[in-house]
C-alpha positions as a Markdown table, in Angstrom:
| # | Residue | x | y | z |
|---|---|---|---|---|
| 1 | Unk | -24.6 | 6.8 | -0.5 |
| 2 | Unk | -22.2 | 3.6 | -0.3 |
| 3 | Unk | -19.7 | 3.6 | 2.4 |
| 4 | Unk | -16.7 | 1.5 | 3.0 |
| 5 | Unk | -14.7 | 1.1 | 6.2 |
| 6 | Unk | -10.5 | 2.4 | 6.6 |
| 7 | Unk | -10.0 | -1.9 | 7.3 |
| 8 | Unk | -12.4 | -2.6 | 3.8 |
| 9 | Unk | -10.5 | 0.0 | 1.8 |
| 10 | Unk | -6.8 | -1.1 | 2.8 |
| 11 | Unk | -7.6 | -5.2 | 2.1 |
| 12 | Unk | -8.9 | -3.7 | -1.4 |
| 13 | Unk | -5.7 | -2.0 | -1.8 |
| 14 | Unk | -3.9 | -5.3 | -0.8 |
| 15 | Unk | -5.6 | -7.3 | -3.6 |
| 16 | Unk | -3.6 | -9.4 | -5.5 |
| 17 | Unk | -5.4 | -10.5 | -9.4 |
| 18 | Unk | -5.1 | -14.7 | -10.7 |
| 19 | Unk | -1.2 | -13.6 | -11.9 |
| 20 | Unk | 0.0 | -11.8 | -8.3 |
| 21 | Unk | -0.6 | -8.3 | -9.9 |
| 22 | Unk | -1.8 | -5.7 | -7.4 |
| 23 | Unk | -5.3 | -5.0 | -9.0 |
| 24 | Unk | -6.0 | -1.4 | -10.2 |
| 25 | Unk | -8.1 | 1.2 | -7.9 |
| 26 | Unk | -9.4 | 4.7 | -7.6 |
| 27 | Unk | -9.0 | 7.2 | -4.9 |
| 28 | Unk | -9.7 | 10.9 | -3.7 |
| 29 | Unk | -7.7 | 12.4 | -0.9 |
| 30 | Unk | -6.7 | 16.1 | 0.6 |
| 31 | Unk | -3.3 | 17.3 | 0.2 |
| 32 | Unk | -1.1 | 17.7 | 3.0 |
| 33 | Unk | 2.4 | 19.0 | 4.2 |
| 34 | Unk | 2.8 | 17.8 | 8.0 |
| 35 | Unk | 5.7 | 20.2 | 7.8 |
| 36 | Unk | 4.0 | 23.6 | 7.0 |
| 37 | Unk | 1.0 | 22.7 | 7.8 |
| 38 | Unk | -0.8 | 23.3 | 4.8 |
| 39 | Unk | -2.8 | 21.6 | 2.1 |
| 40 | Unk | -6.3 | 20.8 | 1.8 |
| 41 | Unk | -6.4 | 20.6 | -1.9 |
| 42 | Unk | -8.5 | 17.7 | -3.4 |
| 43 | Unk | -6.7 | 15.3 | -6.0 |
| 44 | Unk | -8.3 | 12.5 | -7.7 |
| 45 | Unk | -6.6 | 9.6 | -9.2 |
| 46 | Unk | -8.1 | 7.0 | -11.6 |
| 47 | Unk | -5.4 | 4.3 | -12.4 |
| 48 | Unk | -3.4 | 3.2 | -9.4 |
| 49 | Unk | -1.9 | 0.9 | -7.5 |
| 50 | Unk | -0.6 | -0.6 | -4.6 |
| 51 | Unk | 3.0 | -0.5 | -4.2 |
| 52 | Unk | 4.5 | -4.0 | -2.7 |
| 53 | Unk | 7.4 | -6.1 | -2.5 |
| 54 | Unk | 6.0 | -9.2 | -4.4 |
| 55 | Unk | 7.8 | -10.9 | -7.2 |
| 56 | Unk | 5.8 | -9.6 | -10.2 |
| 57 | Unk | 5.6 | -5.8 | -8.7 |
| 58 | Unk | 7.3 | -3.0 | -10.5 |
| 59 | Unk | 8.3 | -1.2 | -7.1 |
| 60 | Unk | 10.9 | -3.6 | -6.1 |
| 61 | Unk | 12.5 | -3.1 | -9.6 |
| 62 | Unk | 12.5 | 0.5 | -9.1 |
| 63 | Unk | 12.8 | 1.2 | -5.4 |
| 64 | Unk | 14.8 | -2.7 | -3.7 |
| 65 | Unk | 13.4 | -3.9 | -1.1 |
| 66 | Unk | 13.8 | -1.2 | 1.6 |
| 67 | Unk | 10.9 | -1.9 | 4.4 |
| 68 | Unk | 8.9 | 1.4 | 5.6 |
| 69 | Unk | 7.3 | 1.8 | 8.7 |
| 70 | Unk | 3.8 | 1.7 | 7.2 |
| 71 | Unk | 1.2 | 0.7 | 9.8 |
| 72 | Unk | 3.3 | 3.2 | 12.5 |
| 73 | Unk | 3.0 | 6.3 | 10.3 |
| 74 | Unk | -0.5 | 4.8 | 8.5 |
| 75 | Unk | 1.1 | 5.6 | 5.0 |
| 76 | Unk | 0.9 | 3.9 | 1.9 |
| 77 | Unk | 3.2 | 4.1 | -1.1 |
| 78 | Unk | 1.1 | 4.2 | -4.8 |
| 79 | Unk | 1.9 | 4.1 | -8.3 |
| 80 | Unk | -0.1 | 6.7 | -10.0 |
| 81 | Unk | -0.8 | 5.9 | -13.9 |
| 82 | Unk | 2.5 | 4.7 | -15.6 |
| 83 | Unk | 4.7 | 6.9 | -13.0 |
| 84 | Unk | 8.0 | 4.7 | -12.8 |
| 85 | Unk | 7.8 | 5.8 | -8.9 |
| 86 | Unk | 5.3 | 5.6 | -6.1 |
| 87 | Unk | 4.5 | 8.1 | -4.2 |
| 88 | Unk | 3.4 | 8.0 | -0.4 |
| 89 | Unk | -0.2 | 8.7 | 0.8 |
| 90 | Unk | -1.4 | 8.8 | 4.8 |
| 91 | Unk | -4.5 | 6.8 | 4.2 |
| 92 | Unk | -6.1 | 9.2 | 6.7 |
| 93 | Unk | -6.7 | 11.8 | 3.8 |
| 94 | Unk | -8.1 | 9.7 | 1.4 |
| 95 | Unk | -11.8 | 10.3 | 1.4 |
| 96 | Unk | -13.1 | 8.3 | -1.4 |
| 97 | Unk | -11.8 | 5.2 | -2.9 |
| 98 | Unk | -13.2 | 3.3 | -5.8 |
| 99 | Unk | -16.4 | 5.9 | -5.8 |
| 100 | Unk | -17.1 | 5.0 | -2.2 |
| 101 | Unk | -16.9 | 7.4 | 0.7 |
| 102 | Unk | -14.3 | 6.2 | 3.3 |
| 103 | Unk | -15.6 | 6.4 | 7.1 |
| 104 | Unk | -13.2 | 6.0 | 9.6 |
């Protein structure tokens, strides 16, 4: 079974293609409300992508430039499909990312 590491998995998500474009990925994760403590749904998504403040992304047309506190809280925000907005994932629930298990 291919593994990749938490480290491998975030620089994929960081890739940038030839024109600056974050490059498309795939990812599994558990659902998870911090608040009410439940979840533990699995969701799969196909086509998405790393939200980031460079010139060419579509988040900083939708959301400015408003910094989060990613690393501290070790969330992500994504763009699912053609969803004008991204959505935040805690990167410790995603189990599988581009067909790979994720060990941590």
């Amino acid at each position: 079974m291919d593994r990749i590491t938490t480290k491998e998995m975030l620089k994929l998500m960081d890739k940038k293609d030839a024109n600056g474009n974050p490059v498309p990925f795939s990812f599994s994760y558990f659902t998870w409300n911090a608040n009410s403590k439940t979840g533990g749904a699995r969701r799969h998504y196909d086509d998405a992508e790393l939200a980031s403040s460079g010139k060419t992304s579509k988040s900083v047309a939708v959301s400015g430039l408003r910094r989060n506190n990613h690393r501290e809280n070790q969330t992500r925000n994504i763009f699912i499909g053609n969803e004008k907005h991204p959505r935040t994932f805690n990167i410790r629930t995603i189990f599988r990312f581009n067909g790979k298990k994720v060990v941590y």
